[in-house]
N, C-alpha and C positions, 0 to 999 in steps of 0.2 A: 735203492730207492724203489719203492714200490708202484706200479704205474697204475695210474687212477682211470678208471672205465667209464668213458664218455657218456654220459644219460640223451639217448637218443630222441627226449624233446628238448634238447638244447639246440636247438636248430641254428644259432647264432653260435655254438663255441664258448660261451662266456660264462660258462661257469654255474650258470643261473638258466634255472626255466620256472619262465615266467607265463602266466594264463593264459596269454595269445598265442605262445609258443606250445602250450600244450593243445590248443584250441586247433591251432595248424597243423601240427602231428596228427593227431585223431583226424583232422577234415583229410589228411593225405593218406592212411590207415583205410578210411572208410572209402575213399575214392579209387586206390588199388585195389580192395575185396569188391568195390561194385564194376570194374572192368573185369573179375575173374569170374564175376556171377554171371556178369552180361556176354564175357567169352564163351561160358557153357552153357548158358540159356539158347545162345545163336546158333551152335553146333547142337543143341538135341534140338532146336527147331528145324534146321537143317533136316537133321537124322527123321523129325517128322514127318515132314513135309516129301521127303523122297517116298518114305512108304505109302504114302496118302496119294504120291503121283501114280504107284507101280497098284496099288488097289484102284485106285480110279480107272486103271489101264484094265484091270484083270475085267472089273464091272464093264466096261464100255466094251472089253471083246466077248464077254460073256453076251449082254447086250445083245449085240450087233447080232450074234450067232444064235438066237433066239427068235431075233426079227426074221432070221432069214428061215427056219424053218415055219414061224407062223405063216412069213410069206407064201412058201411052198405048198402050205398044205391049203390058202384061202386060195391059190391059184387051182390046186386040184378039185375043192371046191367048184370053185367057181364052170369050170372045165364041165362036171357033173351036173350042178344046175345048167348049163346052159345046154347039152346032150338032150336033159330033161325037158327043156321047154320048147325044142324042136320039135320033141317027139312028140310033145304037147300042141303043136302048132301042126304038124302033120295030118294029127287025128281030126285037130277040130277041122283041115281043110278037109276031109275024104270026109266027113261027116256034114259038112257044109255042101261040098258037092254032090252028096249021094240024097239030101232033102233037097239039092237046085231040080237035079234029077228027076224027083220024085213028085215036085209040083209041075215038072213040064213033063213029065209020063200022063199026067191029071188033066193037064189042058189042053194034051194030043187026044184023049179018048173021047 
């Protein structure tokens, strides 16, 4: 006797598949391929999402390490101008003093 091969939307065994029966195969068909879609959508999300963290990382140390030379250099800067406005604040005081000088040389004579 020859053994007869179950039609796997016969969900019930009976012999017969019937249009709800094929209706529920397919909904269950369609619902295992969208838990393997949504399995590997989640794992390369994952997979994106770490590279996106380790570039985010590379940018913020690049960043950081850019701020710290602009820092450096608006400090030496700054160091330079201020050098400059003493020397500037020296002159105008010997210049200021040497005209105090010079109008009380004027109203000695």
């Amino acid at each position: 006797m020859a053994e007869e091969t179950k039609n796997p939307m016969d969900l019930n065994g009976d012999g017969k598949v019937t249009v709800g029966e094929k209706v529920q195969y397919y909904a269950g068909k369609a619902k295992e391929e969208a838990k393997e879609v949504y399995a590997k959508a989640s794992e390369k999300a994952k997979e994106v999402g770490e590279k996106a963290k380790v570039k985010a990382k590379e940018v913020g140390e690049k960043a950081a390490e850019k701020a710290k030379e602009v820092g450096a250099k608006a400090k030496e800067k700054a160091k330079e101008v201020y050098a400059e406005a003493k020397e500037d604040a020296k002159e105008l005081k010997e210049k200021a003093k040497a005209k105090v000088d010079e109008i009380k040389a004027k109203k000695s004579a």
